[in-house]
MDTraj code that builds the backbone (N, CA, C; nanometers):
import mdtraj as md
import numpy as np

residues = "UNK UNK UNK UNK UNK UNK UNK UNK UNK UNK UNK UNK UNK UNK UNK UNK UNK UNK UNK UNK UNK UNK UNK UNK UNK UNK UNK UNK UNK UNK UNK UNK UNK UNK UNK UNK UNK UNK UNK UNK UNK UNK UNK UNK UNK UNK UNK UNK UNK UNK UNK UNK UNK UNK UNK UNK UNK UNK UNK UNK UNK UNK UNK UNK UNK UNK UNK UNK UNK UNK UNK UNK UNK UNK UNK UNK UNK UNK UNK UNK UNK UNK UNK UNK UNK UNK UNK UNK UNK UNK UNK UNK UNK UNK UNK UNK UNK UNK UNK UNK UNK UNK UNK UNK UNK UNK UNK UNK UNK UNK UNK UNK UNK UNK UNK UNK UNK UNK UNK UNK UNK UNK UNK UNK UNK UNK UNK UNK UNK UNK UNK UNK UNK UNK UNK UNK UNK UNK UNK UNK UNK UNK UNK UNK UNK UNK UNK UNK UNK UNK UNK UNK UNK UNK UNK UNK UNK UNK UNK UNK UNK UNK UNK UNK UNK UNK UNK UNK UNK UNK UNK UNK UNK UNK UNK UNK UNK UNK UNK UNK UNK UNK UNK UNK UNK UNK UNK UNK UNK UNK UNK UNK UNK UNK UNK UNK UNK UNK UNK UNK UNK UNK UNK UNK UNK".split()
xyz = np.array([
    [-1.0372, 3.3120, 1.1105],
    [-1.0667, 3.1929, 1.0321],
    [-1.0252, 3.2132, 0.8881],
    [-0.9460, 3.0755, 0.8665],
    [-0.9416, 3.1034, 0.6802],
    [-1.0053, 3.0055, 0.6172],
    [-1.0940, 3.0102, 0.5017],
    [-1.1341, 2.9437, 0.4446],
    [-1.1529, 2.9994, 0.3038],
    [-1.0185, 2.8754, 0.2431],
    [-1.0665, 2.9055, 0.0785],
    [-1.0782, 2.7751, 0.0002],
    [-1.1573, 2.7893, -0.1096],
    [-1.2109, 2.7167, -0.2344],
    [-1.1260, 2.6941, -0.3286],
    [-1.0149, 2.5656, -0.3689],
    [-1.0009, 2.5839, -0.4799],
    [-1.0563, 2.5588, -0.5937],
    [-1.0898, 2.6452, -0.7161],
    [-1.2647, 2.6487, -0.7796],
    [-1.1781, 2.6748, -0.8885],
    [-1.2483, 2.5922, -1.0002],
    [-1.2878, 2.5768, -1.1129],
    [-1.4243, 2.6446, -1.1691],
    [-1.4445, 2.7218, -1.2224],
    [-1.6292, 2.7578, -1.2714],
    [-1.7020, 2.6565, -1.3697],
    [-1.7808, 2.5647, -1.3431],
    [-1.8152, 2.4974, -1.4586],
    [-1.7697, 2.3748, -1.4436],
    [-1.7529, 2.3145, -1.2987],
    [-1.7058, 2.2414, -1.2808],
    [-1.7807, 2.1635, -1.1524],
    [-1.7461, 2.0391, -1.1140],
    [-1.8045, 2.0179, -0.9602],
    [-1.8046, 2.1332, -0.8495],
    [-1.6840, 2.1773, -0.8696],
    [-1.6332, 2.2870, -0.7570],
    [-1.7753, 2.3783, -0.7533],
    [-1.8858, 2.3770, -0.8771],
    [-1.9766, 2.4846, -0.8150],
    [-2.0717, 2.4396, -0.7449],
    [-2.0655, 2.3162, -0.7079],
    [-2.1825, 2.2963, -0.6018],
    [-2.0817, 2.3296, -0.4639],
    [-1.9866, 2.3059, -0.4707],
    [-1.9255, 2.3329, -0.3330],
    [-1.9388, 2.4932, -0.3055],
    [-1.9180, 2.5685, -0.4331],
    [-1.9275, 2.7357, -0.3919],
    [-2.0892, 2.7557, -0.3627],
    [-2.1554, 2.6786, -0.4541],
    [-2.2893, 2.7083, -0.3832],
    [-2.3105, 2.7042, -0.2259],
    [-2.2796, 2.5782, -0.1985],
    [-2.2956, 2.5346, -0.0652],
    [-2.1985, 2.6400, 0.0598],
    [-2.1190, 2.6827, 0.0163],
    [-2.0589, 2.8277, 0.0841],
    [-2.1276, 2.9225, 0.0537],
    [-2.2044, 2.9606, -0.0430],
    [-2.3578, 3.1073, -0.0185],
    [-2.4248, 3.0855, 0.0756],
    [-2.4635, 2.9038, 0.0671],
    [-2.5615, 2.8854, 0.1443],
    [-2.5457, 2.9020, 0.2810],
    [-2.4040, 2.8844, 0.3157],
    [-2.3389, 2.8859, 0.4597],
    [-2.3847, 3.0267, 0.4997],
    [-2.3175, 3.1272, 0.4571],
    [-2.3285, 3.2419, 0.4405],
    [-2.1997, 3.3197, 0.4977],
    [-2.0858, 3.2600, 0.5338],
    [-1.9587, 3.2607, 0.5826],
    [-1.8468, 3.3493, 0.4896],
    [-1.7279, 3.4609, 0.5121],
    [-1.6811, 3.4677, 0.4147],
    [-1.5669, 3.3791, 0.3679],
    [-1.5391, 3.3892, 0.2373],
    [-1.4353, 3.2692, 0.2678],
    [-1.3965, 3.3235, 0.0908],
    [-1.2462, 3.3074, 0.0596],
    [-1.2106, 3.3379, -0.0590],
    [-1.1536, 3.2226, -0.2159],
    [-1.2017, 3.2506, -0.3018],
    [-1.1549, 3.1805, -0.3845],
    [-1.0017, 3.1796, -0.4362],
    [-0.9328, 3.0365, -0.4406],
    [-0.8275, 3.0498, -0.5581],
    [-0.8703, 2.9964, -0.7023],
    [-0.8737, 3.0496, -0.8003],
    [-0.9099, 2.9732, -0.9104],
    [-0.8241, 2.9353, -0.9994],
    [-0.8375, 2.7814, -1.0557],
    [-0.7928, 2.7743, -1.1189],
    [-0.8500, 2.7349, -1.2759],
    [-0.7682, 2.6807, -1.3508],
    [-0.8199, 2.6903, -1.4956],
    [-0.7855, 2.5428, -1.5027],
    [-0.9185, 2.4672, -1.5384],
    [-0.9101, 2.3306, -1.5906],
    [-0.8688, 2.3269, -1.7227],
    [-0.9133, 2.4127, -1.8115],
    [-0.8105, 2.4097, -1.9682],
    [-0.7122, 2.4089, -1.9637],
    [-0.6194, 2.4936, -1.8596],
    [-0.5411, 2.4792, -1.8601],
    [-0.4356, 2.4076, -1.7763],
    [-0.4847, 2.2931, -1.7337],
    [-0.4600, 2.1999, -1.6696],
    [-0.3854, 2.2588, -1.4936],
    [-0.4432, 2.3462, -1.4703],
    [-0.3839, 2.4194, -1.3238],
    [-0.4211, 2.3490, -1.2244],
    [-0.4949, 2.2636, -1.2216],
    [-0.5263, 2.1457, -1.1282],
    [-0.4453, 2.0598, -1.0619],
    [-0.3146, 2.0740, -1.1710],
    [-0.2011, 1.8993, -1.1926],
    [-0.0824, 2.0283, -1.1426],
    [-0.0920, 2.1521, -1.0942],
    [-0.0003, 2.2527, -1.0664],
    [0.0873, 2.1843, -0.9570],
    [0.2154, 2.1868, -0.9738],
    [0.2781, 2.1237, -0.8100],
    [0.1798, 2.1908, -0.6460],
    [0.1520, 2.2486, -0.6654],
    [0.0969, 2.3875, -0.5806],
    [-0.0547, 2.3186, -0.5291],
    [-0.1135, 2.3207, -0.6480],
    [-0.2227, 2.2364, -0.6405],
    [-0.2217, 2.1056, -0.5801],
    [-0.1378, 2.0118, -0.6606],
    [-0.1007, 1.8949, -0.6099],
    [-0.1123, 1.8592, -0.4894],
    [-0.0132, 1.9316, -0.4204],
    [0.0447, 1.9199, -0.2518],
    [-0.1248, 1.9488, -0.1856],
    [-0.1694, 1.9860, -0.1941],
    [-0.3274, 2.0001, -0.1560],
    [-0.4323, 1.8653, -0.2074],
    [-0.4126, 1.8420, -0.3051],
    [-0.5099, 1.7474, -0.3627],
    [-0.4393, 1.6870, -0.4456],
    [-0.3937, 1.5481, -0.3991],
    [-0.2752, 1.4950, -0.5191],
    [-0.3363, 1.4332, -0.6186],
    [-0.4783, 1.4330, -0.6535],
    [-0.5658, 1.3802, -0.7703],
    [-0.5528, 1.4961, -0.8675],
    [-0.5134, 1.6432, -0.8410],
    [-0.5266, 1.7227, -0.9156],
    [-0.7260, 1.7488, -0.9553],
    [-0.7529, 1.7280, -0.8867],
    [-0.8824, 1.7692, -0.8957],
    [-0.9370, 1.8672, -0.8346],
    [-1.0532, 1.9103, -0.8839],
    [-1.1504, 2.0713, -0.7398],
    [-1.2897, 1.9798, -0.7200],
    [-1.3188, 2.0250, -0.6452],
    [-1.3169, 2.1395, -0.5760],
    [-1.2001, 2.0923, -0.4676],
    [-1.1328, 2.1691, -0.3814],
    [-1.0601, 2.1637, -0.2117],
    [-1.0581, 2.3023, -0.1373],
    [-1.1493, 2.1847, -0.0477],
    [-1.1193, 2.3337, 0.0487],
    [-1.0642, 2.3453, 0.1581],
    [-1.0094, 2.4636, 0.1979],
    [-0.8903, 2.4753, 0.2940],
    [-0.9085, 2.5474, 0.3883],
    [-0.9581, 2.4842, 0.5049],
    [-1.0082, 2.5560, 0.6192],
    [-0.9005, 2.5518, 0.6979],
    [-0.8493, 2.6406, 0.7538],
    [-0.7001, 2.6676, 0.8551],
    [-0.6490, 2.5442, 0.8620],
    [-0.6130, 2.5407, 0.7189],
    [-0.4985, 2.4098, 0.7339],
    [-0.5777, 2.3061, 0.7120],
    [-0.7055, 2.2580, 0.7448],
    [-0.7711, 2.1522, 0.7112],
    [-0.7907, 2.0927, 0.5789],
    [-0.7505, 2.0086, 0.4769],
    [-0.7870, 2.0144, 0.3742],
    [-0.8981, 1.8909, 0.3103],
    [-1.0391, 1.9520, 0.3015],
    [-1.1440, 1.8419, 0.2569],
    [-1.1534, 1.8488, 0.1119],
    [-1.1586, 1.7526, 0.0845],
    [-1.1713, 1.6868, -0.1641],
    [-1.3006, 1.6004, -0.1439],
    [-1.3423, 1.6170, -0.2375],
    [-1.4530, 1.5469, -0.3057],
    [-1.5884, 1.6463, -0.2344],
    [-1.6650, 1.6588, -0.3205],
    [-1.7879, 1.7992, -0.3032],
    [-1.8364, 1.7209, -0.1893],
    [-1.9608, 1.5885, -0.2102],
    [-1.9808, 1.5639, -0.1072],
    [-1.9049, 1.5903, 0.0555],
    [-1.8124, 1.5683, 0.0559],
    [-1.7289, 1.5597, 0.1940],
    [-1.7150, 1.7055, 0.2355],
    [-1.6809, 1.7964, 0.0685],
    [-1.6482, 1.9124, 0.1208],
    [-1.8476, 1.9817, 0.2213],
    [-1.9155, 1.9635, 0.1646],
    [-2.0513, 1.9885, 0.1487],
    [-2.0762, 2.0057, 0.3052],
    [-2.0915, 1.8562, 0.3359],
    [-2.1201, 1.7724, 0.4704],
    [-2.0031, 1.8763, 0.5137],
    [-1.8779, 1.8695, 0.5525],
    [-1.7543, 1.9179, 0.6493],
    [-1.8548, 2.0755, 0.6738],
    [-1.9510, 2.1768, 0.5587],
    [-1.9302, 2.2772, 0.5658],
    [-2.0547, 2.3287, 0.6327],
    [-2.2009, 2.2268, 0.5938],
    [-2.3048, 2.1771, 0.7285],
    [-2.2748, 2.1725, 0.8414],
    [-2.1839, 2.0855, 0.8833],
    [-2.1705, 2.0628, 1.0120],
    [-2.0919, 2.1432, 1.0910],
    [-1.9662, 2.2006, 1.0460],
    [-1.8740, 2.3496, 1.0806],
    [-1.9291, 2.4593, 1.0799],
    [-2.0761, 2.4985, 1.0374],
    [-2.1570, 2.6159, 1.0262],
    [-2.2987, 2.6073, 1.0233],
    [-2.2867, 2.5507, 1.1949],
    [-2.4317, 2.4976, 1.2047],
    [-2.6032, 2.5904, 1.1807],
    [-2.5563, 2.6979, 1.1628],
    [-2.6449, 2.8163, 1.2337],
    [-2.6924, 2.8252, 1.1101],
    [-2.6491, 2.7838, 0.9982],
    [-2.6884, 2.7691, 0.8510],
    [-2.8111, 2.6917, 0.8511],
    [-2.8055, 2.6058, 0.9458],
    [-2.9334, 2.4898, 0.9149],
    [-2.9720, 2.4304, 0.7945],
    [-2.8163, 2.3205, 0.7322],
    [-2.8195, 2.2982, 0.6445],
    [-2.8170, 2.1249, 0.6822],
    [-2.8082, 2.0893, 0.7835],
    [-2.8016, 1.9454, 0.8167],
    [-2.8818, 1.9036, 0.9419],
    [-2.9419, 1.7739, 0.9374],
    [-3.0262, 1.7194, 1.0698],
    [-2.9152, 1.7193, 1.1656],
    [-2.9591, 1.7423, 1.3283],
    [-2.8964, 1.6946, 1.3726],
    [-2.8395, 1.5185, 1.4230],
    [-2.7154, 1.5537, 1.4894],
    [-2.7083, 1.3687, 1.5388],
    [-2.7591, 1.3151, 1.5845],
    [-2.7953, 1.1936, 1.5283],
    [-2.8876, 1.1358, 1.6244],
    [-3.0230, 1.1186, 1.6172],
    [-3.0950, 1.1985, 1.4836],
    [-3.2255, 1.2325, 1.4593],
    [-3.2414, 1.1444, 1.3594],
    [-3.3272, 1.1026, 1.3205],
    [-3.4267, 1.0329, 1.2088],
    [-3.3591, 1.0962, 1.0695],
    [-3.4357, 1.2505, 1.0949],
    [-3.3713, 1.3132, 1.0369],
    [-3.2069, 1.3130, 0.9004],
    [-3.1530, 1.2588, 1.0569],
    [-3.0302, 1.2650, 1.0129],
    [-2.9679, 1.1250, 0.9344],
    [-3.0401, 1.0122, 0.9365],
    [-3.0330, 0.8726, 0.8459],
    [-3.0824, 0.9005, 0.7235],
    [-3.1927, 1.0077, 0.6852],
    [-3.2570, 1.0124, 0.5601],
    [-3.1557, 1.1260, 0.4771],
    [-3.0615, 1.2004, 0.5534],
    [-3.0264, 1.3177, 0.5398],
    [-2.8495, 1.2466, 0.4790],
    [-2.7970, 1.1532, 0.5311],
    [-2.7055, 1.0818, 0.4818],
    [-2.7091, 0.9727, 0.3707],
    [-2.8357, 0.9275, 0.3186],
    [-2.8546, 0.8312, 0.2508],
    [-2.8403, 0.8946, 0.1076],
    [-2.9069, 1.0489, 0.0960],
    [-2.9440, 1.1519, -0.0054],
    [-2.7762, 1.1796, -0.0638],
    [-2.7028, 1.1836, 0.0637],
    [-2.5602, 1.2521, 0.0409],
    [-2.4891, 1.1460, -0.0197],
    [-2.5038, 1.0356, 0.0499],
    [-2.4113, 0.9014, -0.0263],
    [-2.4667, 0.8504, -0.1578],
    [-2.5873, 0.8734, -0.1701],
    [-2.6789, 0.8255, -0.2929],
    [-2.5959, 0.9719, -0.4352],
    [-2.5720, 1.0489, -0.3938],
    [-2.4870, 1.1030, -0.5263],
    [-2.4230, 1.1034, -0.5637],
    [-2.2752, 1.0443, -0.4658],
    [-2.1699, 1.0158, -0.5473],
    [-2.1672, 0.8410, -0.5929],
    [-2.2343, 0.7876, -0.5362],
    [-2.2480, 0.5973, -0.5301],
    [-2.3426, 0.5880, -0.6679],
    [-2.4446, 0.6317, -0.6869],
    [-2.5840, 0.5965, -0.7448],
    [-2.5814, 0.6534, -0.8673],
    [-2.6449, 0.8394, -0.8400],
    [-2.6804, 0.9183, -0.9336],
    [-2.5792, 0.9668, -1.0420],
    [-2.4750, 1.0269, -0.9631],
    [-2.3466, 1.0471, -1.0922],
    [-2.2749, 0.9371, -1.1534],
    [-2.2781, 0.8468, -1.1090],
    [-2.2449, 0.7103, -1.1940],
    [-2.3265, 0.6638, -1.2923],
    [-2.4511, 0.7251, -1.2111],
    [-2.5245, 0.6437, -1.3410],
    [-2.5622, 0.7420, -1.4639],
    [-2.5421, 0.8693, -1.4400],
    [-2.5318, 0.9700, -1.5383],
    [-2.4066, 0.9993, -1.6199],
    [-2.2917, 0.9800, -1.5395],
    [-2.1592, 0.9282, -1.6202],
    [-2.1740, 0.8771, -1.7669],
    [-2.2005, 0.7206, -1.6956],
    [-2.2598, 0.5781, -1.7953],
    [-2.3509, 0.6182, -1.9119],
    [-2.4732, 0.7069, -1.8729],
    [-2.5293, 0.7450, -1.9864],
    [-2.4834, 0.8424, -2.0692],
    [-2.3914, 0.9576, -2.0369],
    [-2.3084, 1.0672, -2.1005],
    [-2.2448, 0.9930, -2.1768],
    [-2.1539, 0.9054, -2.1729],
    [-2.0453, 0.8377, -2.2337],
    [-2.1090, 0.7240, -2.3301],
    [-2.2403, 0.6812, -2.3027],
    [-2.3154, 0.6063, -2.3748],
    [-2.1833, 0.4628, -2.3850],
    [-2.1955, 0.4368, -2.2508],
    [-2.0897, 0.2853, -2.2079],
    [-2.2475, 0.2100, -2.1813],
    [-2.1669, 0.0237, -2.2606],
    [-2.3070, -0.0340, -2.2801],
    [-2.3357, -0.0697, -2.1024],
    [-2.4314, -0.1117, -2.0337],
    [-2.4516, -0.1226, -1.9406],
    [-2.3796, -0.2409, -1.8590],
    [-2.3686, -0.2717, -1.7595],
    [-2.2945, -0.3858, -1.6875],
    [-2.3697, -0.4747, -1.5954],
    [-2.3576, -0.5753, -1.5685],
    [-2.4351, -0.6631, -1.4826],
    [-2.4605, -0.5464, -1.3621],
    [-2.6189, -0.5193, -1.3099],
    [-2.6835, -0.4700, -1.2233],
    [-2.6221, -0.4844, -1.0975],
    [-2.5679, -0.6579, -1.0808],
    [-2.4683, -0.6819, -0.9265],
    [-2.3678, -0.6042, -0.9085],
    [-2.3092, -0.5902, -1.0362],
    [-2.1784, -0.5252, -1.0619],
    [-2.1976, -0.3221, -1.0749],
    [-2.2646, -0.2880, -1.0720],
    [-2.2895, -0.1386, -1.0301],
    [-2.3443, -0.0679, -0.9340],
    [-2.2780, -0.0139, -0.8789],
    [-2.3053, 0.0656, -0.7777],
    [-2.4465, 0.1382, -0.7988],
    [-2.5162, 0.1931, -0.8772],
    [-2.6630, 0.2139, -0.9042],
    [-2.7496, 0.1206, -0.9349],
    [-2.6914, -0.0096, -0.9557],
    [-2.7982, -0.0966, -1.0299],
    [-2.8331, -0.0998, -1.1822],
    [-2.9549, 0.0016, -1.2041],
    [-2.9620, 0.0541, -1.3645],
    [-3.0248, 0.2040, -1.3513],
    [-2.9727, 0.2554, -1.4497],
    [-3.0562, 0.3669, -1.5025],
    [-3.1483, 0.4312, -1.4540],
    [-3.2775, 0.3288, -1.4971],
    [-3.4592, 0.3889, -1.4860],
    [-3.4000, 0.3817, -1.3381],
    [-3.3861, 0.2775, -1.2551],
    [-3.4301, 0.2390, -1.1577],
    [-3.3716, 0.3675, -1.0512],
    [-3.2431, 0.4262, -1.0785],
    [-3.2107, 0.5370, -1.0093],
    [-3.2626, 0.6639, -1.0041],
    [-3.3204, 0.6862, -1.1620],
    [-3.4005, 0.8027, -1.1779],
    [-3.5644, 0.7640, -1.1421],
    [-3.5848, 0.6633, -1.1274],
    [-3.6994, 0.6045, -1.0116],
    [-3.7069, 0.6569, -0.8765],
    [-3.6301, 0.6279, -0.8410],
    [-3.5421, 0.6091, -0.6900],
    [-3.6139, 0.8036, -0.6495],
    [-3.5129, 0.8738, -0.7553],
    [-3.5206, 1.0232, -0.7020],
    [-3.6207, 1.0822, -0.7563],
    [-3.7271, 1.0513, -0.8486],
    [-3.8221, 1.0837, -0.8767],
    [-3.9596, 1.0760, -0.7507],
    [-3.9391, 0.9430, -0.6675],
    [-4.0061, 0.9415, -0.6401],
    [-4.0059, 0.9882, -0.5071],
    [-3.9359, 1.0350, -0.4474],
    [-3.8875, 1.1017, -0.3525],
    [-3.9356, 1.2391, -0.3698],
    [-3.9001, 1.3119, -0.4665],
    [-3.9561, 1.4353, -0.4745],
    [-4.0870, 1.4590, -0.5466],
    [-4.1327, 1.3474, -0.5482],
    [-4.2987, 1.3555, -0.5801],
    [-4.3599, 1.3975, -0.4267],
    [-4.3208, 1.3344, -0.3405],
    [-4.3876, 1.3506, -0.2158],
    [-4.3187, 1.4778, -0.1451],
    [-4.2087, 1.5432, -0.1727],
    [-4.2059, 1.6496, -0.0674],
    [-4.1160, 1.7389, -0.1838],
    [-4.0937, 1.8912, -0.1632],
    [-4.0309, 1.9787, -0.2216],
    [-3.8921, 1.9459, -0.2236],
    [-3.8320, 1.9196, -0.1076],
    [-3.7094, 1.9059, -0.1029],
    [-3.6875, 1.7226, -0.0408],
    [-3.6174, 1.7155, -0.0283],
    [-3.5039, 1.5762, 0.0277],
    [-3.5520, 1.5115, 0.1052],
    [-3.5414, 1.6099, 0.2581],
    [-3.5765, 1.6239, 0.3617],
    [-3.7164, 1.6588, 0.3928],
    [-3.8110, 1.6529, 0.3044],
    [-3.9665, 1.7120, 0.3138],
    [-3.9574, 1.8839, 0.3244],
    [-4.0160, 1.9520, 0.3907],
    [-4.0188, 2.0904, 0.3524],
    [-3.9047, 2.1440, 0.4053],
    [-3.7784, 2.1027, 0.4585],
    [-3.6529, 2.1236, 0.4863],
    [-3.5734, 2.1194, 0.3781],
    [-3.4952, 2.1971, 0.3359],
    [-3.4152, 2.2642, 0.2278],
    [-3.2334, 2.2089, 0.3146],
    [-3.1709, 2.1363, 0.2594],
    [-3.0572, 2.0643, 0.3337],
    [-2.9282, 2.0767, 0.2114],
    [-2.7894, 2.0669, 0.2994],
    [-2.6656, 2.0310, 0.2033],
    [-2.7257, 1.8931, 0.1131],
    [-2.8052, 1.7938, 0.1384],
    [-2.8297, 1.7073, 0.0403],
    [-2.8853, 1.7613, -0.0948],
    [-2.9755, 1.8764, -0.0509],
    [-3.0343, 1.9353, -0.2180],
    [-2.9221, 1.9779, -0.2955],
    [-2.8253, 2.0519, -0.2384],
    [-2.6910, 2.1135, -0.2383],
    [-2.6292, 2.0113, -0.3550],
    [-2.6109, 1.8942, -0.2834],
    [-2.5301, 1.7800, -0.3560],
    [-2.5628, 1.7534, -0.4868],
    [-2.7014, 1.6772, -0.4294],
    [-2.7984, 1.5486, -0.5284],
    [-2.8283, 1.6989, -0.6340],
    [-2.9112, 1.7854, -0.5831],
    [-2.9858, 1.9196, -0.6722],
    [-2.8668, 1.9616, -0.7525],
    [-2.7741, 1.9475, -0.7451],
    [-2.6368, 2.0340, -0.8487],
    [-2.6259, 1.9488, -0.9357],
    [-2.6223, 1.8384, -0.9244],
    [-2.6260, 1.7000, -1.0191],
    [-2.7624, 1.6694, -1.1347],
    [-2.8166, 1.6656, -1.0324],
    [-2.9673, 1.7125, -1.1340],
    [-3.0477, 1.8166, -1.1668],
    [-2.9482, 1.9207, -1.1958],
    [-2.9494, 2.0244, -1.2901],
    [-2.8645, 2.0630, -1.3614],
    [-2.7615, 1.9823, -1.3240],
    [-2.6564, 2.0222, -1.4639],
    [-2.6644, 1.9499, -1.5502],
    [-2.7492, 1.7967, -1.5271],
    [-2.7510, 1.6815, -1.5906],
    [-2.8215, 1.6767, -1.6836],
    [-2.9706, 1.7628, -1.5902],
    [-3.0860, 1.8204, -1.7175],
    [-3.0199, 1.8906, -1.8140],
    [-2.9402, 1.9782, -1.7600],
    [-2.8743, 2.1109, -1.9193],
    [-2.8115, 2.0059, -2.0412],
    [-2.7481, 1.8932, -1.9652],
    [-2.6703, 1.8404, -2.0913],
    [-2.7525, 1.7002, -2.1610],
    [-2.9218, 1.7170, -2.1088],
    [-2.9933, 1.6334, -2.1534],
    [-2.9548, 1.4724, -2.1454],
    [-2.8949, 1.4638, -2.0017],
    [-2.8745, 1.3099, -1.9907],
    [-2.9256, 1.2698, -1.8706],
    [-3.0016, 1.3080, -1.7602],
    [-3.1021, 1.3533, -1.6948],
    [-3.2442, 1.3536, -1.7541],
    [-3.3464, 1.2776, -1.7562],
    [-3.4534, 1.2761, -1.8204],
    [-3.5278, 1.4088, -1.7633],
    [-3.6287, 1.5359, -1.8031],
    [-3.6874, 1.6324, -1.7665],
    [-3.7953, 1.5485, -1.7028],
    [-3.8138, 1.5094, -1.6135],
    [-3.9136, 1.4554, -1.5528],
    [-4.0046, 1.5540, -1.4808],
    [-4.1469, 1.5889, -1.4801],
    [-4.1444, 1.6559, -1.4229],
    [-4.1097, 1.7005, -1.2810],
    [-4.1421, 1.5946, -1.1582],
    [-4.0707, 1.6064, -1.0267],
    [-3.8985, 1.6793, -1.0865],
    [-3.8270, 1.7064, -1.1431],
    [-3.6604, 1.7211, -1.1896],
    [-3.6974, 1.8868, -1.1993],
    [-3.7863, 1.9005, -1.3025],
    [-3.8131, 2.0422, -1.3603],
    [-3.8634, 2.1517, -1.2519],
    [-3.9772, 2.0399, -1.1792],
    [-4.0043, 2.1657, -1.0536],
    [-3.9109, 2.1974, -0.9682],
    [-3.8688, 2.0605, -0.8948],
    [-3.7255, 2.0509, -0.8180],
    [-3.6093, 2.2064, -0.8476],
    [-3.5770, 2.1740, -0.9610],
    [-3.4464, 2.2484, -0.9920],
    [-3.5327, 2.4169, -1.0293],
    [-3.6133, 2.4329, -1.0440],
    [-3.6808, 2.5786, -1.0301],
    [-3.7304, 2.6282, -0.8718],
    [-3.7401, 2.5471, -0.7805],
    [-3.6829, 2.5849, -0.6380],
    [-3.5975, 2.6187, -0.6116],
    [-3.4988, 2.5088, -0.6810],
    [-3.3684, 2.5513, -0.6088],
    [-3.3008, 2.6880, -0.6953],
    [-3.3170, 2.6939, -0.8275],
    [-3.2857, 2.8039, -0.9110],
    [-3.3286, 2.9729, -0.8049],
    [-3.4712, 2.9232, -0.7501],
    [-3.4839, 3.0332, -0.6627],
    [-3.4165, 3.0988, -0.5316],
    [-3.3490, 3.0089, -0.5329],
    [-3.2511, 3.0096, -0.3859],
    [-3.1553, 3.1173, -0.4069],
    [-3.1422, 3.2706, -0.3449],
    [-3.0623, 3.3687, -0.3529],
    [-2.9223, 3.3021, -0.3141],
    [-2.9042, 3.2141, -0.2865],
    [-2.7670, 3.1539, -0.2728],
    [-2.7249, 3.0702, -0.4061],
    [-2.8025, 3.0353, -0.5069],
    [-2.7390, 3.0121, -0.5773],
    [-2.7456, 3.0725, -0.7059],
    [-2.8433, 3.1444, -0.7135],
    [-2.8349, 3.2958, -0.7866],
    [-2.6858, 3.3602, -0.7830],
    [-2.6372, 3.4073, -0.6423],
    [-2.4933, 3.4508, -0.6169],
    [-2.4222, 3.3508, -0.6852],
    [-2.3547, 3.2186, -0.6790],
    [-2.3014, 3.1721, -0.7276],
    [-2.2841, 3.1716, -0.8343],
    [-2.4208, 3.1630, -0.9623],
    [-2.4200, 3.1659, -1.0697],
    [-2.3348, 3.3355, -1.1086],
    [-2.4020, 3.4182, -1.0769],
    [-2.3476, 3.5177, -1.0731],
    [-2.1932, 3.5408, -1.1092],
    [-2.1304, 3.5094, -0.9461],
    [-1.9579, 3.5172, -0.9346],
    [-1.8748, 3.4598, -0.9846],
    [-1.9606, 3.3129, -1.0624],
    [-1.8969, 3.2466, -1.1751],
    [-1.8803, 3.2743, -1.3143],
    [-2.0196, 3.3559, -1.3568],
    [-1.9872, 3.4234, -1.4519],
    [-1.9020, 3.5079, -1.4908],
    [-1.8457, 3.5832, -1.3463],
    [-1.8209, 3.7413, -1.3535],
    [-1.6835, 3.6476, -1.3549],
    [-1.6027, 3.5456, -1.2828],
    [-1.5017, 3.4720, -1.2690],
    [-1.4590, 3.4278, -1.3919],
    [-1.5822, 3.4219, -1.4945],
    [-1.5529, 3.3070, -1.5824],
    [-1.4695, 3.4261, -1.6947],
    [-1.5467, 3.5326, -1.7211],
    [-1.5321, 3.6472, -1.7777],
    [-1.3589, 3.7345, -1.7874],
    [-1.3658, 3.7285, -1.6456],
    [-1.2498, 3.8331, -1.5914],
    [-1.0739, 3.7436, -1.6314],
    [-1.1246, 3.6346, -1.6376],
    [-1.0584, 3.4939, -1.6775],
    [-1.0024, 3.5117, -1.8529],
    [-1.1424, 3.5195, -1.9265],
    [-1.1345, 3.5248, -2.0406],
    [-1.0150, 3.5746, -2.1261],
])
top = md.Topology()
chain = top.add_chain()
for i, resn in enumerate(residues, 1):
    res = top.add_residue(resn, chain, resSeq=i)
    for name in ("N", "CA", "C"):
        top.add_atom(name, md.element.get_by_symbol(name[0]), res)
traj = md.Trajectory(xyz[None], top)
């Protein structure tokens, strides 16, 4: 089996490397350098013609966008027990979490980063603001994780988003946010990540 990451550190690409600790699979990085625009590489390109990371390249397979990569890496490495199965209850609450981060939550954290004035509610894919950080607040008032005491690629997703969001203070510290992301901080899988990114980010330097 081959499976590699093309990774950026400091970038989306690290929820996707997270979500490969979590697998627990080996699989190797190519990295590239978003400063230095190695993304837009012909090389790159032919893989991901957005010039974007994360992509990953499973024998020839090539999945873009974290979500997709996330989900493709749940379901290809089941023994991980990172996704409901088909067909389960489970598995409707477990897809709503996954589509709700790239549709909802990072849009609507975008919008507030960039401090763009707001747009008719019909007209956005989140609606507004409060109402999204509503939405996931109140969700993890009632259970630790996503999925209730099940730990899933959705924490993976939504949880990478709302903790990087907190660091750059456009993410309100709510408390449900603060406990949330100190679970997941505990997760020896993404400990490693933080880790190999540093040591990546470094060796780079």
């Amino acid at each position: 089996m081959s499976l590699t990451l093309i990774h950026a550190p400091q970038s989306r690409s690290t929820t996707a490397r997270w979500m490969l600790e979590e697998v627990g699979v080996a699989y190797e990085i190519r990295h590239v350098s978003v400063a230095d625009d190695e993304p837009r590489s012909p090389e790159h390109l032919a893989a991901n013609s957005l010039g974007k990371v994360p992509t990953l390249d499973h024998d020839g397979t090539i999945v873009t966008e974290t979500g997709a990569v996330c989900a493709y890496l749940a379901d290809t490495f089941p023994d991980a027990n990172l996704c409901p199965a088909p067909g389960t209850h489970e598995r409707g609450i477990y897809f709503r979490w996954m589509f709700f981060t790239a549709s909802a939550f990072e849009p609507a954290m975008i919008d507030k980063a960039l401090k763009r004035a707001p747009g008719p509610k019909t007209m956005l894919s989140y609606g507004d603001f409060d109402s999204t950080i509503d939405v996931v607040a109140g969700a993890l008032a009632k259970s630790p994780y996503l999925l209730g005491d099940n730990f899933s690629a959705a924490d993976v997703v939504l949880g990478s988003n709302i903790r990087w969001t907190m660091m750059f203070e456009v993410c309100p510290k709510r408390p449900e946010f603060v406990d949330y992301v100190a679970r997941l901080e505990a997760r020896p899988a993404l400990q490693r990540q933080l880790e190999l990114d540093a040591a990546l980010a470094q060796n780079k330097a």
